[in-house]
N, C-alpha and C positions, 0 to 999 in steps of 0.2 A: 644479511638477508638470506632467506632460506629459499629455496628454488624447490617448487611444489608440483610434478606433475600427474594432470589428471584427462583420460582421455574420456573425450564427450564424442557422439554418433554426429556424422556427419553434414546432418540436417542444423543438429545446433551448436555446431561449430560453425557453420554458416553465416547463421541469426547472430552467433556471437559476434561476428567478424564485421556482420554489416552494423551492428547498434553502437561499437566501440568507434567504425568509420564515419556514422553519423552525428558523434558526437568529439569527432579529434580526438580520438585517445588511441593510445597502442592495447591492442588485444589484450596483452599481461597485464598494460595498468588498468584496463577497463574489469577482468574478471578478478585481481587485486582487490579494485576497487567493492566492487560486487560483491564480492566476498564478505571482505573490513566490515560493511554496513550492517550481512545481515547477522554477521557475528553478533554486533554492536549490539541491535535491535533485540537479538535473543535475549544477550548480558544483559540488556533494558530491561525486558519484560520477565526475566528468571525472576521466581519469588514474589515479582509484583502484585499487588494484590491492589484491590479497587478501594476508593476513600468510600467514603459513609454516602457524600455527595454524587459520587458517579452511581453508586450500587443503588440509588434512591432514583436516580433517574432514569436507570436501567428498566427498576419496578415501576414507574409511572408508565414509562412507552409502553411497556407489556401490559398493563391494566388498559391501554389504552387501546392499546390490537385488542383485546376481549372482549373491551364493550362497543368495537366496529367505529372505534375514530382514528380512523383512517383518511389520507388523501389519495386520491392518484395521481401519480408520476404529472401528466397534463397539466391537470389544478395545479400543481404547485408551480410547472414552470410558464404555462400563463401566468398565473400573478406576480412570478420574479420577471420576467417581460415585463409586464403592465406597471411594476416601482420601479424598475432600473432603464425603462426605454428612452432612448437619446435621440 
């Protein structure tokens, strides 16, 4: 294991200290952690490129903002209330 250090401002060294306590981890495994992921995520998304089907759906939404079919934020979560209410 390689010992990595890197100094952050005091304010989010703080933030840091409190989100790794909130969630039981030591400071180093939590920014470790932090870390690992969004390495991962980069490595994920390097080169990716979009299938036929995402790129097609991409251009549906944006034809769809154009020609003003749109919902507002409310409308939509009224009606998630209104199928999901218990």
């Amino acid at each position: 294991m390689e010992t990595i250090a890197i100094p952050f401002d005091a304010d989010a060294a703080d933030r840091l200290k409190r989100a790794a306590a909130e969630i039981g981890m030591s400071l180093e495994e939590f920014i470790a952690s932090a870390a690992e992921q969004v390495a991962a995520d980069h490595e994920g998304q390097a080169g990716a490129s979009l299938t036929e089907e995402q790129a097609a759906s991409i251009r549906r939404g944006l034809e769809d903002v154009a020609a003003g079919r749109l919902y507002d934020h409310s409308e939509v979560f009224d009606e998630l209330k209104a199928r999901y209410k218990r």
